[in-house]
ZAVEX-788607 format. One record per residue: x, y, z of N, C-alpha, C, CB in turn; residue in three letters. Coordinates in nm, 4 decimals. Atoms other than C-alpha are relative to their C-alpha. Glycine has a CB too. Example, Ala and Ser with C-alpha at 12.3 -4.5 7.8 and 13.67 -1.06 7.14 Angstrom:
# ZAVEX-788607
R, 0.0890, -0.1190, 0.0000, 1.2300, -0.4500, 0.7800, 0.0900, 0.1200, 0.0000, -0.0992, 0.0027, 0.1246, ALA
R, -0.0820, -0.1190, -0.0060, 1.3670, -0.1060, 0.7140, -0.0770, 0.1090, 0.0730, 0.0414, 0.0462, -0.1415, SER
# end
This chain:
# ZAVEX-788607
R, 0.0390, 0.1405, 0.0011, -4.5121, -2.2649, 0.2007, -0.1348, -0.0108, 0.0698, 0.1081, -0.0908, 0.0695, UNK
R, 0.1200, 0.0023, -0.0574, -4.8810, -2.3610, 0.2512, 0.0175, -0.0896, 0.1326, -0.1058, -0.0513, -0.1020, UNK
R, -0.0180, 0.0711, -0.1259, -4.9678, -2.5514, 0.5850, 0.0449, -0.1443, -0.0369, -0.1352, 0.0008, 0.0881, UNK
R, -0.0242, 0.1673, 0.0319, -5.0081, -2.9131, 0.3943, 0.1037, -0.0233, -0.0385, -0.0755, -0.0686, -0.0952, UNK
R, -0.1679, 0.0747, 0.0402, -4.7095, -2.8687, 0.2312, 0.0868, -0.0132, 0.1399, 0.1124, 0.1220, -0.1233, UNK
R, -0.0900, -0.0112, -0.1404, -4.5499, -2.7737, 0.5795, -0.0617, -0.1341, 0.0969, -0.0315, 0.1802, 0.0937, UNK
R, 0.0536, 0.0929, -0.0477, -4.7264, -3.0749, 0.7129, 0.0744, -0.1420, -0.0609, -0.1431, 0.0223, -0.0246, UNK
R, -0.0058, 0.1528, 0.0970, -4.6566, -3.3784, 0.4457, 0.1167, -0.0155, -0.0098, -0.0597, -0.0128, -0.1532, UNK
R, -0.1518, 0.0230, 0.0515, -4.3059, -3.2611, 0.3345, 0.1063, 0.0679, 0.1578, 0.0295, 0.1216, -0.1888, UNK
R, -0.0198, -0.0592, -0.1079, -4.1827, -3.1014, 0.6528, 0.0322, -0.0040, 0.1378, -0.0562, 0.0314, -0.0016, UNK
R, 0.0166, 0.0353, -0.1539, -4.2827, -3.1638, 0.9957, 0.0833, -0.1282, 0.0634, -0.1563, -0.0317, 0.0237, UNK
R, -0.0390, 0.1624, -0.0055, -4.1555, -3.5459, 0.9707, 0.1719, 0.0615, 0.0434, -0.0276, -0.1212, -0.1970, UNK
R, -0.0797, -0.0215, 0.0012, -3.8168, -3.3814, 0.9013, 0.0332, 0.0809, 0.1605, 0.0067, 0.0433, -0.1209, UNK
R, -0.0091, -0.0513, -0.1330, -3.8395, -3.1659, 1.2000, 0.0127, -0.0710, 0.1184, -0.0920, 0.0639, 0.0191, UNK
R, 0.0436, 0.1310, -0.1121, -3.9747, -3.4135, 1.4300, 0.1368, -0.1012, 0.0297, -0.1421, -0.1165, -0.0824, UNK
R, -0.1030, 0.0715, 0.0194, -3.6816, -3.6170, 1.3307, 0.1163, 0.0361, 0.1030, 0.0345, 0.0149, -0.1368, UNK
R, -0.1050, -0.0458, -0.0822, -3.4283, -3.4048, 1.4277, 0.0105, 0.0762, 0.1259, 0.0567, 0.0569, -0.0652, UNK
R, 0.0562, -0.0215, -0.1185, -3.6060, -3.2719, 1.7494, 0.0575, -0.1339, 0.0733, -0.1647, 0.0208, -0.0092, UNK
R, -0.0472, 0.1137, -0.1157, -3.5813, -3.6403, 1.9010, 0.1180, -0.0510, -0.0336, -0.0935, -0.1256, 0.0199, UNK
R, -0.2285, 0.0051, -0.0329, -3.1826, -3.6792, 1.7970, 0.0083, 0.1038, 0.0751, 0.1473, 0.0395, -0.1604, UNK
R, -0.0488, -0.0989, -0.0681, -3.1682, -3.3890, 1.9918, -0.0451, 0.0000, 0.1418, -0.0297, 0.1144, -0.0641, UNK
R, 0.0860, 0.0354, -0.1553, -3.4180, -3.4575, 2.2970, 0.0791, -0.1448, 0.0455, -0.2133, -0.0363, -0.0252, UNK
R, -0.0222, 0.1028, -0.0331, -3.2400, -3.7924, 2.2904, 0.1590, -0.0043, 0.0769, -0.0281, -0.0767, -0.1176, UNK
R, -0.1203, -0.0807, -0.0095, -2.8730, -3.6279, 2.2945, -0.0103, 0.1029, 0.1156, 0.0253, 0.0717, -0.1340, UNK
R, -0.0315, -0.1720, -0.0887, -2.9847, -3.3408, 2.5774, 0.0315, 0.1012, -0.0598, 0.1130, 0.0158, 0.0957, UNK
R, -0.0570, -0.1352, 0.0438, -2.9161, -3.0962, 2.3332, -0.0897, 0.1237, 0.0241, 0.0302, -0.0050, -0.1498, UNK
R, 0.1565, -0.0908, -0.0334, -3.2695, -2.9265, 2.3817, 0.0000, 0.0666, 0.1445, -0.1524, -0.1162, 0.0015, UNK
R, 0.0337, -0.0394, -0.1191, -3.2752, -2.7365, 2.6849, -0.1411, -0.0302, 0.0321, 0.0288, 0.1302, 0.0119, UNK
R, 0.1903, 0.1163, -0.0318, -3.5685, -2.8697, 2.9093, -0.1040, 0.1089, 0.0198, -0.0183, -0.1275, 0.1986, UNK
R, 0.1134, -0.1179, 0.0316, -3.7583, -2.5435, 2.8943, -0.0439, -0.0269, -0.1141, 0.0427, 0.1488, -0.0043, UNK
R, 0.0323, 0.0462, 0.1512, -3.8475, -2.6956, 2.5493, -0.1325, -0.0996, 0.0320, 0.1497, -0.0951, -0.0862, UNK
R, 0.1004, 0.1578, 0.0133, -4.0350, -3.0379, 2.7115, -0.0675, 0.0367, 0.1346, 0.1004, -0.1935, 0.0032, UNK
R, 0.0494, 0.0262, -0.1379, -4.1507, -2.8799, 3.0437, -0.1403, 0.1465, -0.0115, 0.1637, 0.0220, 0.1481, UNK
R, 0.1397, -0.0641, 0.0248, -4.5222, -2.7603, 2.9695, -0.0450, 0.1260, 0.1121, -0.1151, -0.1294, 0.0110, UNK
R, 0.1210, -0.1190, -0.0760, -4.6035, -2.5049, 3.2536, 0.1413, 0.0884, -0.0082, -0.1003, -0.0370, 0.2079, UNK
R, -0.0931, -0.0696, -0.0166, -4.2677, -2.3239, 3.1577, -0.0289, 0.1357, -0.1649, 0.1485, -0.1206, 0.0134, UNK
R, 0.0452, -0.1053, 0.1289, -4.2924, -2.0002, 2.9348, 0.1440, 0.0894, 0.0150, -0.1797, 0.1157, 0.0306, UNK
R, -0.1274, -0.1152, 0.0409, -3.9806, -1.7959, 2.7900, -0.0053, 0.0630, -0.1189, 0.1399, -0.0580, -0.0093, UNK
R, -0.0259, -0.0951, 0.1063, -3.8545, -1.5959, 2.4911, 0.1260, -0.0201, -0.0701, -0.0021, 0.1324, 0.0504, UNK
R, -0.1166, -0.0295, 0.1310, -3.6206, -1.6725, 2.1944, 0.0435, 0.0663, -0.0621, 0.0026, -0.0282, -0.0785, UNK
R, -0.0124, -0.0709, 0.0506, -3.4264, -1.4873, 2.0238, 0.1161, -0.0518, -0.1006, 0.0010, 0.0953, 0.0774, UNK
R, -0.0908, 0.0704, 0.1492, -3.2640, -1.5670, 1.6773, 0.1439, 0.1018, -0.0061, -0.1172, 0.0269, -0.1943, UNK
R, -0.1083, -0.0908, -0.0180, -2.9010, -1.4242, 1.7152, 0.0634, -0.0178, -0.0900, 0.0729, -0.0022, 0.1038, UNK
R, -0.0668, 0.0221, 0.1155, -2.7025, -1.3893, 1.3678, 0.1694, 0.0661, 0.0471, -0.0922, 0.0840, -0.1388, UNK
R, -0.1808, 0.0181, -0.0232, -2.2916, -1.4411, 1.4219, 0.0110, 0.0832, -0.0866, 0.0989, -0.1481, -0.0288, UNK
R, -0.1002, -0.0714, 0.1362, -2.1892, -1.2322, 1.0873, -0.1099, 0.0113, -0.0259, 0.1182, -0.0679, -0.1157, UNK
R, 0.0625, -0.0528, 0.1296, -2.3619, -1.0353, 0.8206, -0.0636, -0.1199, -0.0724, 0.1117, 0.0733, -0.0976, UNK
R, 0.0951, 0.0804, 0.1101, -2.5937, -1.2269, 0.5849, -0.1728, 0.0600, -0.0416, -0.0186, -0.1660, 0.0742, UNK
R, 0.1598, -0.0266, 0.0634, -2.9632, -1.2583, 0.3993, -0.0369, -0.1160, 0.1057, -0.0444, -0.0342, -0.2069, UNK
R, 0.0707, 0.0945, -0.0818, -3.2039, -1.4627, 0.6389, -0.1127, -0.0754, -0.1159, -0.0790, 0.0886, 0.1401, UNK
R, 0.0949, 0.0379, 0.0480, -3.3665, -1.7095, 0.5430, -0.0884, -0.1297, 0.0592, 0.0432, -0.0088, -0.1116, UNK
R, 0.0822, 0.0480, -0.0674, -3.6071, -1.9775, 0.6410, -0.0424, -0.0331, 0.1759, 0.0127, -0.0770, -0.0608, UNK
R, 0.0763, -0.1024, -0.1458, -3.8143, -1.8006, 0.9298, -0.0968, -0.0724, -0.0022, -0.0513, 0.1807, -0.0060, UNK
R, 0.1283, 0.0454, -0.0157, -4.1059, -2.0364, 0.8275, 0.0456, -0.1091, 0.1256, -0.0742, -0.0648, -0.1526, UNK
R, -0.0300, 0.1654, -0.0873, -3.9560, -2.3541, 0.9396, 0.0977, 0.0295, 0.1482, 0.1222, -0.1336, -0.1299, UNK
R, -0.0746, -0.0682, -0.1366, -3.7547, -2.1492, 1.2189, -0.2073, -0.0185, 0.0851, 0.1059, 0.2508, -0.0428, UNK
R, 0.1312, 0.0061, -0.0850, -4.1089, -2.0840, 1.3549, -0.0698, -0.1515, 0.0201, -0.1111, 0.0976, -0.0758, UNK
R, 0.0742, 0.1042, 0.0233, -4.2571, -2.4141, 1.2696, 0.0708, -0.0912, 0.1294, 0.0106, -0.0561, -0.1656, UNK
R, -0.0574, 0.0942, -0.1209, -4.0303, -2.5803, 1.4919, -0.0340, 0.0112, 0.1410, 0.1363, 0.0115, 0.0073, UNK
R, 0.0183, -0.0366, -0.1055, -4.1204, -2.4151, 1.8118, -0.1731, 0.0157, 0.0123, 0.0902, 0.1175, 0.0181, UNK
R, 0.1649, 0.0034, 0.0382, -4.5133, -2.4400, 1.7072, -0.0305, -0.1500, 0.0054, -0.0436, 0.0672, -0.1682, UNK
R, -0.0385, 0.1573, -0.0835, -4.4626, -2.8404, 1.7008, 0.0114, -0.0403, 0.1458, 0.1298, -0.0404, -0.0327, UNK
R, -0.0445, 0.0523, -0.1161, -4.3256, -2.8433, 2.0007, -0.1487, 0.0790, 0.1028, 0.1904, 0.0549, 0.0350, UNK
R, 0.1425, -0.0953, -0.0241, -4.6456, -2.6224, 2.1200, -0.0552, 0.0520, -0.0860, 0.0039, 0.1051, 0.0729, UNK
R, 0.1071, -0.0997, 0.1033, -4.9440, -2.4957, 1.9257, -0.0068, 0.0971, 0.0533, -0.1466, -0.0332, -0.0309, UNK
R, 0.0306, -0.1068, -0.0324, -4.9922, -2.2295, 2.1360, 0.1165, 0.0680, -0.0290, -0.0495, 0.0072, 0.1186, UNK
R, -0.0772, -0.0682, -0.0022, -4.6618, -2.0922, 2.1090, -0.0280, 0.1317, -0.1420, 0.1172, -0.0961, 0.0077, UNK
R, 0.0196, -0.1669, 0.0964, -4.6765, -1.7107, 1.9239, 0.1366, 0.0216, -0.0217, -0.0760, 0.1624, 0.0924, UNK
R, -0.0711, -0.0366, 0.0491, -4.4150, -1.6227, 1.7228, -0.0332, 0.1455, -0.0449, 0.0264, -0.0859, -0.0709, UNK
R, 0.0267, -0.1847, 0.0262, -4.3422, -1.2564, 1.6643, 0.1675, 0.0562, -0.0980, -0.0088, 0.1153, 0.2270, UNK
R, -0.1440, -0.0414, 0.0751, -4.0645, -1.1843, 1.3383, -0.0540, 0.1172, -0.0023, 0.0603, -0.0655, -0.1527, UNK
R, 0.0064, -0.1103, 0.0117, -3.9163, -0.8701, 1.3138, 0.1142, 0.0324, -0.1374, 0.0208, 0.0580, 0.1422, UNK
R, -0.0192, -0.0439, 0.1184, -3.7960, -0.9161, 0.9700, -0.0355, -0.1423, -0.0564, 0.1425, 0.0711, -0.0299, UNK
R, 0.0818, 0.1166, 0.0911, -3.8861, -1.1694, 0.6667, 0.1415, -0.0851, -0.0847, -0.1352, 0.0953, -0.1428, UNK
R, -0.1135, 0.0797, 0.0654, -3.6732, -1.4064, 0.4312, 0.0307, 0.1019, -0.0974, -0.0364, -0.1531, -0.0663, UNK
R, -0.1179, -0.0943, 0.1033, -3.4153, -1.2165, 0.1899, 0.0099, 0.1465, 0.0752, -0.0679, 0.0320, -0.1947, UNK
R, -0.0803, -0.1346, -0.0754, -3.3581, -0.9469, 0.4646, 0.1188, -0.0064, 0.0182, -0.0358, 0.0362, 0.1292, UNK
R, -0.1350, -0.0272, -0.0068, -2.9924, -0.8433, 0.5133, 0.0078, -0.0132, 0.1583, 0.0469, 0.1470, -0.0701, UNK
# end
C-alpha cells in the first residue's frame, strides 16, 4: 500500500481505534509518554500466515514518526 493510500483510506481508521483505546486505558502509557523508549514484539498464539505488517507498523509510526520498525518476516509468511 502506497503512503496516500495509507494516509486517505487508513490512518483515520487507526486513529479511531487508538482513542477508544487511550480513552478505555487499554494502551499502556509507554505509548503517550514521549521521553519513554521500548521494544515490541509481535507474539503469534498458534500456527498461521501473517499478515498485515504494514498497518501493524503504521500504527506505532502515528503514534511517533520517529519510531523504527525492524520486521523479521513479510506478509504470507508461515
Amino acid at each position: 500500500m502506497n503512503k496516500i493510500t495509507m494516509t486517505l483510506q487508513v490512518d483515520h481508521l487507526i486513529l479511531e481505534a487508538l482513542k477508544e483505546d487511550i480513552s478505555s486505558e487499554d494502551v499502556p502509557q509507554l505509548c503517550y509518554e514521549r521521553s519513554s523508549s521500548g521494544e515490541v514484539d509481535l507474539i503469534c498464539k498458534e500456527d498461521g500466515i501473517i499478515a498485515g505488517l504494514e498497518i501493524f507498523s503504521r500504527v506505532f509510526t502515528l503514534l511517533d514518526a520517529d519510531t523504527k520498525v525492524e520486521l523479521f518476516c513479510k506478509d504470507g509468511d508461515e
